[in-house]
C-alpha positions in Angstrom: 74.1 90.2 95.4 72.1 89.1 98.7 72.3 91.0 102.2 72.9 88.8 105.1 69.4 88.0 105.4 69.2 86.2 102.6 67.2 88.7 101.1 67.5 89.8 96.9 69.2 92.9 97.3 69.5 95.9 94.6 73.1 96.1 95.0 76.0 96.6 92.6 77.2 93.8 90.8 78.8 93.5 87.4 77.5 94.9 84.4 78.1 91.6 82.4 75.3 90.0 84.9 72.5 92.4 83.5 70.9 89.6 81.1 71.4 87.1 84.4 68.9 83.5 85.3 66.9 84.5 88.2 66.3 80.7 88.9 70.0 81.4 89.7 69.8 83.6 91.5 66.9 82.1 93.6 69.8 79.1 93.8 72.0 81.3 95.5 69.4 82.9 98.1 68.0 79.4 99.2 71.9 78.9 100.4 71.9 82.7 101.2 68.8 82.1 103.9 70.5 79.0 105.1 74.0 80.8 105.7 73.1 83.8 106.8 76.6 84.9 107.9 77.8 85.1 104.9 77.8 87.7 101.7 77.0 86.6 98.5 78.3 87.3 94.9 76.4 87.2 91.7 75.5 84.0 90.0 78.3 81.7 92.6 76.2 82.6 96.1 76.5 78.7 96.2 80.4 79.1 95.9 80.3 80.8 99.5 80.5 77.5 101.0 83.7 77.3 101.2 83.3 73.6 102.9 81.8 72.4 100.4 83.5 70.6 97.3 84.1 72.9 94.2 82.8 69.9 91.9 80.0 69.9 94.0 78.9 73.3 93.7 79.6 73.0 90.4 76.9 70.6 89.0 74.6 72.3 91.2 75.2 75.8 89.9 75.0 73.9 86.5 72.1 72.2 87.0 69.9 74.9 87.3 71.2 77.1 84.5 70.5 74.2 82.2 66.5 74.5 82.5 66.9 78.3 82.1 69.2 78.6 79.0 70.3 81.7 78.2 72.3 82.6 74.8 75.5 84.2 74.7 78.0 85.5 72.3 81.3 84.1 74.0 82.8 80.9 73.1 85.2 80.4 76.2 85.9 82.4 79.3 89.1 84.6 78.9 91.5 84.6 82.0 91.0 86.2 85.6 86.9 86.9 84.3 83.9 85.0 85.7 82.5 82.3 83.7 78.8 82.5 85.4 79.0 86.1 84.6 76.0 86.0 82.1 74.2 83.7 84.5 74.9 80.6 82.5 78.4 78.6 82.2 80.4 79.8 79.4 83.1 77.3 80.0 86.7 78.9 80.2 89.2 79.2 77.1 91.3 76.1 76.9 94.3 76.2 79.5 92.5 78.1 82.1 90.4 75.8 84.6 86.6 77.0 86.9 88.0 77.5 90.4 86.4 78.8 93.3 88.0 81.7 95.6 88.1 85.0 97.5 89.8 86.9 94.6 88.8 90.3 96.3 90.4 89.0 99.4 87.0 90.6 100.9 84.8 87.5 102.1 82.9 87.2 98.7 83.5 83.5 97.0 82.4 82.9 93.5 84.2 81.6 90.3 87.7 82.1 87.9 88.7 81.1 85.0 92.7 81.0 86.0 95.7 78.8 85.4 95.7 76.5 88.4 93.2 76.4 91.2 96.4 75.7 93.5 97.0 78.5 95.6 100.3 80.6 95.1 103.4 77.9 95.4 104.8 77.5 99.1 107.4 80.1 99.8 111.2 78.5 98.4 113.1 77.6 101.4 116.3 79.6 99.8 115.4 82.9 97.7 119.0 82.7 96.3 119.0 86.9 97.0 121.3 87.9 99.1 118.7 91.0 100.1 115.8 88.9 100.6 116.8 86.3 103.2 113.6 84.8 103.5 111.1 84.6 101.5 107.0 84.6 103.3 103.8 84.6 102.1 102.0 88.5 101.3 100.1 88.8 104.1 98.0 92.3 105.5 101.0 93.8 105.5 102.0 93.6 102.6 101.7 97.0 100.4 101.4 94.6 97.3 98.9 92.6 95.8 98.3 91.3 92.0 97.0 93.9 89.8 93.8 94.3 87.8 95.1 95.0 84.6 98.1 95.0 82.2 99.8 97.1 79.9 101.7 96.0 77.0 101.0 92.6 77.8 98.3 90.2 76.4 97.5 87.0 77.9 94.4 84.4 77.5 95.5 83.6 81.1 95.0 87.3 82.0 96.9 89.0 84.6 98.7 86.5 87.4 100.1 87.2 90.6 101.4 83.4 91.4 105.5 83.8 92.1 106.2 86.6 94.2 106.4 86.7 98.0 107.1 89.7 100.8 110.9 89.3 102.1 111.2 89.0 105.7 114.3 88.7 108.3 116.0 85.7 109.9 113.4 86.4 112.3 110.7 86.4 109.9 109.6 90.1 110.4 108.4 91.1 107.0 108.9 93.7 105.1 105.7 95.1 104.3 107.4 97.3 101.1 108.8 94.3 99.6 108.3 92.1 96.3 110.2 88.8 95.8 109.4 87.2 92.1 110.7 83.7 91.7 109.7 82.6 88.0 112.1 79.4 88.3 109.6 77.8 90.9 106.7 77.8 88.7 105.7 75.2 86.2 104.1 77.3 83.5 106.3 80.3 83.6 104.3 82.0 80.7 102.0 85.0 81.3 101.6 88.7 82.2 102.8 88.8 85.6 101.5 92.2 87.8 101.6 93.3 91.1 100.8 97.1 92.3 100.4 99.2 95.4 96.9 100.1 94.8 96.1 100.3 98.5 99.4 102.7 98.6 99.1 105.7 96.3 101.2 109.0 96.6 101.2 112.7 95.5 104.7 113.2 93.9 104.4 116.6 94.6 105.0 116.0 98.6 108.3 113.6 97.4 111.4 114.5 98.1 113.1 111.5 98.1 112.2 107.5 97.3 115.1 104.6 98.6 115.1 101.2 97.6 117.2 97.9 97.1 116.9 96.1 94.2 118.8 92.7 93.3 118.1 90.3 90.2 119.4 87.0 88.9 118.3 85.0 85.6 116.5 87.5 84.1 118.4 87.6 80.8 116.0 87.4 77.9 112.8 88.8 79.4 111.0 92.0 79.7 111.4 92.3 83.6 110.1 95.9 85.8 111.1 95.3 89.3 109.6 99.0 90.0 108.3 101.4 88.6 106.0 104.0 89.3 102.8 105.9 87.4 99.9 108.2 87.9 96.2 107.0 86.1 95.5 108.2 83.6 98.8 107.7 81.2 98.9 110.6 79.2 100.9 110.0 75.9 103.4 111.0 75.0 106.0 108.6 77.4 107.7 111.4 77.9 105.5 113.6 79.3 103.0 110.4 80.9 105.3 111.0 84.2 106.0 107.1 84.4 109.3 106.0 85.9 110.8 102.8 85.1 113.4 102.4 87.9 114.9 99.5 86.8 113.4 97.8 83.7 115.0 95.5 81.2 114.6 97.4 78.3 116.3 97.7 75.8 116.7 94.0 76.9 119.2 92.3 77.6 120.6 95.4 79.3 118.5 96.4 82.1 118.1 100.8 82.5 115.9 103.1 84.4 113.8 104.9 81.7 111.9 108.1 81.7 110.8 108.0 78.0 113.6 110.8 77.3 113.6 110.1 73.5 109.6 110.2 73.6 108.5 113.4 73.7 110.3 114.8 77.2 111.7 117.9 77.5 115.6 119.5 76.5 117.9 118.0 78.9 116.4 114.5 80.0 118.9 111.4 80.0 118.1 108.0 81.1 119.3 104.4 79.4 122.6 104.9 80.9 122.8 101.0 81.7 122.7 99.2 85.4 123.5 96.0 84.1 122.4 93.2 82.4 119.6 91.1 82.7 121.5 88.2 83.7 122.0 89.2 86.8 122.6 92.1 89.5 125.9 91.2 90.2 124.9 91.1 94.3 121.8 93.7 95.5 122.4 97.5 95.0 121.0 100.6 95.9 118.8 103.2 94.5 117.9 106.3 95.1 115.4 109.3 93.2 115.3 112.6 94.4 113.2 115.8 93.5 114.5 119.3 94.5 112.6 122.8 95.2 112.1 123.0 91.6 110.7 120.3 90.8 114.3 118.8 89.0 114.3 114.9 89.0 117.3 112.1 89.5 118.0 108.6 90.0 121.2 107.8 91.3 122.4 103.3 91.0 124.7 102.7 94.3 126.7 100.0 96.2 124.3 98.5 98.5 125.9 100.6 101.4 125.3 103.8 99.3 128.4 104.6 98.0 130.0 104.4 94.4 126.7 106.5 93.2 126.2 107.3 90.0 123.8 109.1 88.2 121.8 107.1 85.6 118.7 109.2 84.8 118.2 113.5 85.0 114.7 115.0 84.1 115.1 118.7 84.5 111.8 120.6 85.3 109.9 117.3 85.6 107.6 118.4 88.1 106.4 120.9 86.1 106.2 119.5 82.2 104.7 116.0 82.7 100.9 115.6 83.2 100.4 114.0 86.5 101.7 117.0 88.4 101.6 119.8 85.6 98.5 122.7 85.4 97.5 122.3 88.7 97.2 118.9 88.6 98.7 116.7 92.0 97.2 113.1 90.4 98.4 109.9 92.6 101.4 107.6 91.8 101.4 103.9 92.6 104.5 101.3 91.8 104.6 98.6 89.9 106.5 95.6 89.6 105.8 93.1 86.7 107.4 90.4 84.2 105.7 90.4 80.9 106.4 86.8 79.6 103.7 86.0 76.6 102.7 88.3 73.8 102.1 91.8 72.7 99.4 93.5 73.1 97.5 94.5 69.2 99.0 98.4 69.1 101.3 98.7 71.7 104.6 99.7 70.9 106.3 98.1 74.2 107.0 95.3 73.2 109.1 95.2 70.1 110.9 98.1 71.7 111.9 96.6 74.6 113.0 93.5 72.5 110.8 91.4 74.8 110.1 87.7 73.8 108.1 85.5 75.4 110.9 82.9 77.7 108.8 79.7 79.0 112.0 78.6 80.5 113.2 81.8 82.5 114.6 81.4 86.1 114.3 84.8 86.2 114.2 86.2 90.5 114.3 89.2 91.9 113.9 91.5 95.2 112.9 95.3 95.8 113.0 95.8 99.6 112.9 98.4 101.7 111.1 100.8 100.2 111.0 104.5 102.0 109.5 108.2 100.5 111.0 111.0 102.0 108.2 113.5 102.6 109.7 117.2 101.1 107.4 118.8 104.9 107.4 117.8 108.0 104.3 115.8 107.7 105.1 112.3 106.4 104.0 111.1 102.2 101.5 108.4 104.2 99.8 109.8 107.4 98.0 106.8 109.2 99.7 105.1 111.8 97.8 102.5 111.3 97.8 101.8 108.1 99.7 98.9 106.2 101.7 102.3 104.2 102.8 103.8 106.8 106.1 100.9 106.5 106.9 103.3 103.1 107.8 106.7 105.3 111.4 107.5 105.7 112.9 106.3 108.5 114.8 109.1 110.7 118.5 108.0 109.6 117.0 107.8 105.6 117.7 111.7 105.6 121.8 111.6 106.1 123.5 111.9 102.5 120.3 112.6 100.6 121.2 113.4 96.5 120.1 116.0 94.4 119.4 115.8 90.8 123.0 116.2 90.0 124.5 113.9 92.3 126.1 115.9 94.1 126.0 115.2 98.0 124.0 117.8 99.9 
């Protein structure tokens, strides 16, 4: 890395760069001194020239390595890593292409091997979603953003995040909780697709309540997650892990909310009671989870307008038995939205039990919008004003007709 002044700086930068050309890097600090309002990344300092042609920077960058050769043990550059990372081109596994961008979103350019080096597809002019009238680009206030790793999914394309768009109103005022996945649109539909709220953590023990509409159409055929939520680490077993599959198509077709009740949860949980198929939503609906005094969780499926609930997942005591909030323990939740269309991952049971199968033809779509936590104290679940969260607290009126884990109105 280089400070501003184009100086060689002892700063962090990746662990694979240990072994890296310092004619490279000298490369990258004779632009660094030239430019010096930018930050600079590893081995592609040159790539912060974001004027300058990618082919351009490219023979340069290459140019020098080649009169400092430096072995390594990789054949091809897997998907979403850096193919400079050693400090010499280890050209990128076949189907992925070199392209230059801000992948931290943070100012620093450098290198990717990814599918396309075209930017996410324009927004479709109709989402074909009734709860998702428009469909905009994620912007800063957007609570999502493509995630850093998968599970159950493998991929020489590694993770993507091409597809999915915030949902905003006939006005176009987004909303900053929502996730709007159009598979149809793209031209190679196949890959471990991954979005999280990274930015947006939670402590389930301060949830009383989480609201959300959800709507899906051609998804039949595919191991689809609109949402669901977990805490890091995953504790085995599924059942005590304290993940949350709102809506998931698994066992697919038929599309459930699963707690892992037939993997090692406690007397009493039910889930897999069926919200529909994965061919489609029939229209968007309603969901709602709620956690009472002592610690009992349920997930009620409703008419958009929240009636005609019923109850489609109880986990008695779940507060207290699963890892993330048991002994002590208060570890943070994020959500999750994904569509895992490739191949398994060596060891992970996922995917043969969710009957998933790679479908390079899906027109698989779908919408989770507003998205609100009910805080269980008078302090909200996110406390900054300010912050791009904030959209996720409970909105005054969010409180009328709240649930318990029973479903009984209270």
């Amino acid at each position: 890395s280089f400070d501003t002044n184009g100086t060689l700086a002892l700063a962090v930068v990746h662990r694979a760069m240990a072994p890296f050309s310092f004619a490279l890097l000298a490369a990258g600090a004779a632009f660094a001194v030239a430019h010096d309002d930018v930050n600079c990344e590893g081995a592609a300092c040159l790539a912060q020239d974001v004027d300058a042609d990618q082919s351009t920077l490219l023979q340069q960058l290459r140019e020098v390595s080649k009169h400092h050769d430096l072995a390594s043990p990789n054949t091809c550059t897997g998907g979403n890593s850096d193919p400079w990372a050693t400090g010499n081109e280890v050209p990128c596994c076949a189907g992925l292409t070199e392209c230059k961008g801000d992948w931290h979103h943070a100012g620093t350019w450098s290198f990717l091997c990814v599918t396309t080096c075209q930017a996410n597809p324009e927004p479709p002019a109709n989402t074909g979603m009734t709860s998702c009238s428009k469909a905009v680009p994620m912007g800063s206030s957007s609570v999502w953003s493509k995630a850093a790793s998968t599970q159950s999914c493998d991929s020489s394309k590694g993770v993507r995040g091409d597809g999915a768009f915030q949902c905003a109103d006939a006005s176009g005022v987004a909303d900053g909780s929502s996730i709007y996945v159009n598979m149809e649109m793209l031209q190679d539909k196949v890959g471990c697709f991954v979005w999280e709220t990274l930015d947006c953590q939670y402590p389930m023990k301060s949830v009383k309540r989480i609201d959300f509409d959800v709507e899906w159409d051609g998804c039949n055929n595919l191991w689809m997650a609109p949402l669901w939520t977990f805490s890091s680490p995953w504790v085995s077993p599924q059942g005590l892990s304290g993940e949350i599959d709102f809506v998931e198509e698994c066992v697919a077709p038929q599309v459930n909310t699963n707690l892992g009740c037939p993997w090692g949860a406690t007397a009493g949980c039910v889930d897999e009671k069926g919200l529909g198929q994965g061919t489609g939503s029939k229209g968007p609906k309603h969901m709602t989870m709620t956690l009472d005094t002592a610690g009992n969780l349920g997930i009620q499926f409703c008419s958009i307008d929240k009636t005609n609930c019923r109850s489609v997942a109880t986990y008695p005591n779940y507060l207290n038995v699963v890892y993330p909030t048991s002994q002590g323990r208060n570890n943070l939740y994020k959500f999750m939205s994904d569509v895992f269309n490739d191949s398994p991952r060596l060891g992970d049971g996922g995917w043969g039990g969710c009957n998933a199968q790679q479908n390079p033809t899906t027109t698989c779509k779908y919408a989770i919008t507003n998205i609100e936590i009910t805080s269980n104290s008078n302090l909200p679940v996110f406390a900054d004003p300010n912050s791009k969260c904030y959209t996720m607290n409970a909105k005054p009126d969010s409180f009328v007709g709240a649930m318990n884990f029973t479903g009984v109105t209270v």
